[in-house]
C-alpha positions, -999 to 999 in steps of 0.1 A, spaced: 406 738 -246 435 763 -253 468 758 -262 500 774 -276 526 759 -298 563 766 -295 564 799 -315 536 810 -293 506 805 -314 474 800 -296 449 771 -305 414 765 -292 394 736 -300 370 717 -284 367 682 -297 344 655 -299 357 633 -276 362 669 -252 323 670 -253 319 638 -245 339 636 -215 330 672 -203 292 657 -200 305 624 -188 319 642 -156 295 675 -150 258 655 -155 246 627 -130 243 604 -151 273 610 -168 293 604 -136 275 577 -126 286 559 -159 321 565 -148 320 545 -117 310 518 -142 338 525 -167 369 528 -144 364 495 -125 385 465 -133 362 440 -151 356 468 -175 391 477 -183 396 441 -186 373 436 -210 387 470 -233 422 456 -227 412 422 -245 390 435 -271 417 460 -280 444 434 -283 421 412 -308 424 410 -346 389 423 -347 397 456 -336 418 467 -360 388 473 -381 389 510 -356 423 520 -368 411 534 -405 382 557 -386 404 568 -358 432 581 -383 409 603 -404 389 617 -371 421 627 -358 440 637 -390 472 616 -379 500 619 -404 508 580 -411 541 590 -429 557 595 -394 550 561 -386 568 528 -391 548 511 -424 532 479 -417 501 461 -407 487 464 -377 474 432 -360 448 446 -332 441 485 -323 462 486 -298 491 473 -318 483 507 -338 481 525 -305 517 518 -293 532 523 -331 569 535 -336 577 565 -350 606 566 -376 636 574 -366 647 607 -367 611 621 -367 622 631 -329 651 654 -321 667 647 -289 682 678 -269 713 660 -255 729 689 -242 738 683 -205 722 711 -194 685 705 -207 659 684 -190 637 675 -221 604 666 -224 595 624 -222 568 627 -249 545 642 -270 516 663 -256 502 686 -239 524 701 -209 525 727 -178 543 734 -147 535 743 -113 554 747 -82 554 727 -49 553 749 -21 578 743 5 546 720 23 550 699 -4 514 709 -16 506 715 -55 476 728 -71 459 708 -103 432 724 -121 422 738 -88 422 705 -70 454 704 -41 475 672 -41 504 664 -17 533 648 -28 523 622 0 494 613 -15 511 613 -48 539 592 -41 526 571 -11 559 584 6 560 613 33 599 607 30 606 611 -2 576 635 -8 603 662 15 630 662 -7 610 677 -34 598 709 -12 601 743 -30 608 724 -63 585 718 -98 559 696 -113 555 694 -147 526 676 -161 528 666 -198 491 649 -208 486 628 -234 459 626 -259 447 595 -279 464 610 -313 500 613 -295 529 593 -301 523 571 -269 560 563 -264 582 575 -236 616 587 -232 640 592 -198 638 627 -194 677 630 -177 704 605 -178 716 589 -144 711 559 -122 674 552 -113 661 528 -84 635 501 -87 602 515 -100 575 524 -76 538 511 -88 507 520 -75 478 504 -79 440 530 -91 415 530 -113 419 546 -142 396 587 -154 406 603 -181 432 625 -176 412 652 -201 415 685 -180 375 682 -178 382 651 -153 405 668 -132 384 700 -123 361 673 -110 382 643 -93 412 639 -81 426 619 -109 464 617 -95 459 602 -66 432 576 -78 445 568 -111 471 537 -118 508 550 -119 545 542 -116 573 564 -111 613 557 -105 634 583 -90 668 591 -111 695 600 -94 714 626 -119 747 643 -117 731 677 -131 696 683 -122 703 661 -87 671 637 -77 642 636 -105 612 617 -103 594 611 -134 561 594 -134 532 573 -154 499 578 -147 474 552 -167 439 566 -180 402 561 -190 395 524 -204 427 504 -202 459 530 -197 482 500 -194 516 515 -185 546 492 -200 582 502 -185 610 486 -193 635 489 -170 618 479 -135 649 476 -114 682 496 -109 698 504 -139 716 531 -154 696 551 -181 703 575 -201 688 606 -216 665 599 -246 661 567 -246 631 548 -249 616 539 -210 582 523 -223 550 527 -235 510 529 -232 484 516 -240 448 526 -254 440 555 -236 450 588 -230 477 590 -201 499 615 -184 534 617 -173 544 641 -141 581 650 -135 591 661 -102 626 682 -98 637 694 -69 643 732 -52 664 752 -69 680 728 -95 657 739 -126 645 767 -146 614 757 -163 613 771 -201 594 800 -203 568 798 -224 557 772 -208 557 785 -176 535 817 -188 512 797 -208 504 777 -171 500 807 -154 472 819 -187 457 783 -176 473 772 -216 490 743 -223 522 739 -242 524 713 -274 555 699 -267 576 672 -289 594 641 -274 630 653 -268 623 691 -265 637 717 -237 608 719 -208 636 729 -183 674 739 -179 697 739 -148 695 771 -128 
């Protein structure tokens, strides 16, 4: 796995849980364990272990494996794993770029951009989507033509709360219903995870970037996505839109032709096939 940091310093590591998947999804019997893991009475199951007392008994294991820095973190005890999972940071441990003019990243992780040709077609990790298929609408698939996707991925160590990434006036959110691969890079060379996986999206309808779509994709075991606002609201930049749980998850924004200029490191470390650690809050874009 490579990625670059902000100042442009390059990081590759493969970890355990990398390994793991990357045998889960290349050897036979790895994939057919995965038919088994991503149907409902299994994510049913994880969802209620992970929500019982019992399983905060992980938490303790999980910090040192993954060398999270607690201090970030609101102090207090944790009543199941997953209560750990979605944790709030302190505030102020985010900056929030609220100048007009910046689209900013909705969370921590991993992200990279790629353009949507004007057939509303988009390459993943070598795997072609269409907005269709993305969406589940040919309509509103066409208004994004020519425009950009930028994919931020979370891993299990992120913060796993989300921000809007724009202010303006969203519709009703859009869920569709999937299973739930990991959304490790590994998985997508080898299925297409966005458009089987669980996801929601709203459109926002802002007065400097024009229509944006940002969307939740769930992932690998449970990947419960928890918005807030379902229905048509106004929101605004920075604020917290939801959460999710256990699992590592992924959030897509969709801007339209000609309205954005996506930062650019992070549009050179796509092209190196490198992803960007970003920060909740942080410049991935600017109006063109």
């Amino acid at each position: 796995m490579r990625y670059k940091d902000r100042e442009g310093n390059l990081i590759e590591r493969e970890t355990g849980q990398d390994k793991f998947l990357k045998g889960l999804y290349t050897k036979p019997i790895g994939r057919l364990f995965v038919r088994i893991l991503i149907t409902k009475p299994v994510t049913s199951v994880c969802g209620f272990f992970l929500n019982r007392r019992i399983s905060s008994l992980f938490i303790g294991r999980f910090v040192k494996n993954n060398n999270i820095d607690m201090s970030q973190y609101e102090e207090r005890k944790y009543k199941s794993y997953n209560d750990f999972f979605t944790r709030r940071i302190k505030e102020g441990k985010r900056q929030i770029n609220f100048s007009e003019d910046v689209l900013i990243s909705p969370s921590d992780g991993n992200a990279t951009v790629v353009p949507i040709s004007e057939k509303t077609v988009l390459s993943i990790k070598n795997t072609e989507y269409t907005l269709g298929e993305l969406l589940r609408n040919e309509e509103l698939a066409q208004d994004f033509r020519g425009g950009m996707c930028f994919i931020i991925r979370l891993a299990v160590d992120n913060y796993h709360r989300y921000c809007y990434v724009c202010s303006g006036n969203k519709n009703a959110n859009t869920h569709i219903k999937g299973v739930l691969h990991t959304v490790n890079p590994v998985a997508a060379e080898h299925a297409p995870i966005y458009k089987e996986n669980s996801r929601e999206y709203t459109v926002i309808q802002s007065e400097k970037f024009g229509k944006v779509i940002q969307m939740e994709v769930g992932a690998l075991v449970v990947g419960k996505i928890s918005n807030y606002h379902t229905g048509e609201c106004s929101v605004q930049k920075g604020c917290e839109k939801g959460m999710f749980e256990f699992g590592g998850s992924t959030i897509i924004v969709l801007t339209q032709k000609d309205k954005i200029i996506a930062s650019p490191d992070i549009v050179a470390n796509s092209g190196e096939d490198c992803e960007t650690i970003v920060k909740m809050g942080e410049e991935i874009g600017t109006i063109k």
